[in-house]
C-alpha positions in Angstrom: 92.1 108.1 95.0 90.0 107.6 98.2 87.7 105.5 96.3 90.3 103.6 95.0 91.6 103.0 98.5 88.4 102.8 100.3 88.1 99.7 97.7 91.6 98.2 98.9 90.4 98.9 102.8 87.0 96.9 102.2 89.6 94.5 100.0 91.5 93.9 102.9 88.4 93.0 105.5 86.9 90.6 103.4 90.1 88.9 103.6 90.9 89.1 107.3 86.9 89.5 108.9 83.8 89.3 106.7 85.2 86.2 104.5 87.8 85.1 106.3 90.0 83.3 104.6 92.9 85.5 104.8 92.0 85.9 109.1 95.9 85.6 110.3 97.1 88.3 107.6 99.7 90.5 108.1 101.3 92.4 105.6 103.5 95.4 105.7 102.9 98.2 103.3 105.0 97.4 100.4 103.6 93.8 100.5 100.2 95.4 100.2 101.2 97.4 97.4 102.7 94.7 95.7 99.5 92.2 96.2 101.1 89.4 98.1 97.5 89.2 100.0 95.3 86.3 98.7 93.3 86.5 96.0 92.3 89.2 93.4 90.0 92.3 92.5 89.5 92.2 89.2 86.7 95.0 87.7 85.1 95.5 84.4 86.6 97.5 82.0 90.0 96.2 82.5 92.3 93.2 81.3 90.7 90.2 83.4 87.4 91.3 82.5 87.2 93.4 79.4 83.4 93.2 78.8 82.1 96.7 80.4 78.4 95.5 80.3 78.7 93.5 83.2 78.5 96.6 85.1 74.9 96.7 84.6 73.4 93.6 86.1 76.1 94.3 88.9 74.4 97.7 89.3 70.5 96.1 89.3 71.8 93.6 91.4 73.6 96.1 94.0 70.9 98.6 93.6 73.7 101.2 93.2 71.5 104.2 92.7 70.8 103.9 96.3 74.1 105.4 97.0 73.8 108.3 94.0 75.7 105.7 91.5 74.8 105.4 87.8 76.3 104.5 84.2 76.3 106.9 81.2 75.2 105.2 78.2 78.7 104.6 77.3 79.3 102.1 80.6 81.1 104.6 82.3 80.3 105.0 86.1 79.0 108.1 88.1 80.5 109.8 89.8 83.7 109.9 87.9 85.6 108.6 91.2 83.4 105.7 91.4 84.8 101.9 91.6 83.4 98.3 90.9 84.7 95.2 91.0 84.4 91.6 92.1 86.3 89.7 94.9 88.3 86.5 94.1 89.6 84.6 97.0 90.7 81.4 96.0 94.4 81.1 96.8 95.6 80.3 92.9 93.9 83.3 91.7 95.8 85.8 89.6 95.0 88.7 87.5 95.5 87.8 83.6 94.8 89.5 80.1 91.9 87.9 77.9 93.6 87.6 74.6 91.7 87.6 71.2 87.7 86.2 71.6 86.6 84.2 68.2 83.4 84.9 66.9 81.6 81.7 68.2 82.7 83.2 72.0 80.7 86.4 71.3 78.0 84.1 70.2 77.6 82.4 72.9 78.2 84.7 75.3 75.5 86.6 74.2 72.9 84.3 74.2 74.2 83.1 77.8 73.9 86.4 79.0 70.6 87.6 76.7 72.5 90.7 74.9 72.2 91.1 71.2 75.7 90.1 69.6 76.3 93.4 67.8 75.9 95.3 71.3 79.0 93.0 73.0 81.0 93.5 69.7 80.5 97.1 70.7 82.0 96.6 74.0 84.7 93.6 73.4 85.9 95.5 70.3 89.9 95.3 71.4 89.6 91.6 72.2 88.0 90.7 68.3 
C-alpha cells in the first residue's frame, strides 16, 4: 500500500510541479480517489497495457537495480510491493481495455520491438 500511494503522491507532483500541466490543481479527497485529476497512470500488466515485457526495457532504461528492484523470470517485479508505470498527461486521456490482438499485431509488434513472436504470445496470451 505505501508503494502504491507513494506512486499516487509522485502522480500528483508531476501534475502540479515537475510537469506542470495540472499547476492550479485542487482536488479534495474523494475527487482524488475517483481520478478527476488529468491524465492517467497506466502500468504493465494491466488492461491499458497488457504486454508485461515492457517492464524490461523500462527497467534497463531506469536502471532499477539501483534501488534493489528486479524481475523474476516470469515479469513479476521485486520486491513484491514494487510499482511501475507510465505517466499520461494529455487532457483526453483515459484508461481503456485492449480487446482481442490478431495475429499480424503480434507480428509486428515483435519485429518493432525485436522479441521473438512466440515469447509475446507468451505474455499477450488473454488478448489472442
Amino acid at each position: 500500500r505505501m508503494a502504491e500511494g507513494l506512486a499516487e503522491c509522485l502522480h500528483h507532483r508531476v501534475r502540479t510541479d515537475l510537469w506542470g500541466y495540472a499547476a492550479d490543481e485542487a482536488l479534495s479527497n474523494e475527487e482524488l480517489i475517483k481520478e478527476k485529476y488529468q491524465g492517467i497512470r497506466p502500468a504493465p500488466g494491466y488492461p491499458a497495457c497488457p504486454d508485461h515485457s515492457v517492464k524490461r526495457p523500462m527497467f534497463d532504461l531506469l536502471q532499477c537495480e539501483e534501488i534493489g528492484m528486479g524481475l523474476t523470470e516470469s515479469l513479476a517485479m521485486l520486491p513484491a510491493a514494487s510499482v511501475s508505470g507510465f505517466y499520461l498527461s494529455h487532457p483526453e486521456s483515459a484508461y481503456f481495455n485492449v480487446g482481442k490482438i490478431g495475429d499480424d499485431q503480434v507480428a509486428d509488434l515483435a519485429r518493432r520491438s525485436e522479441v521473438a513472436e512466440k515469447e509475446l504470445q507468451r505474455w499477450l496470451a488473454p488478448n489472442l
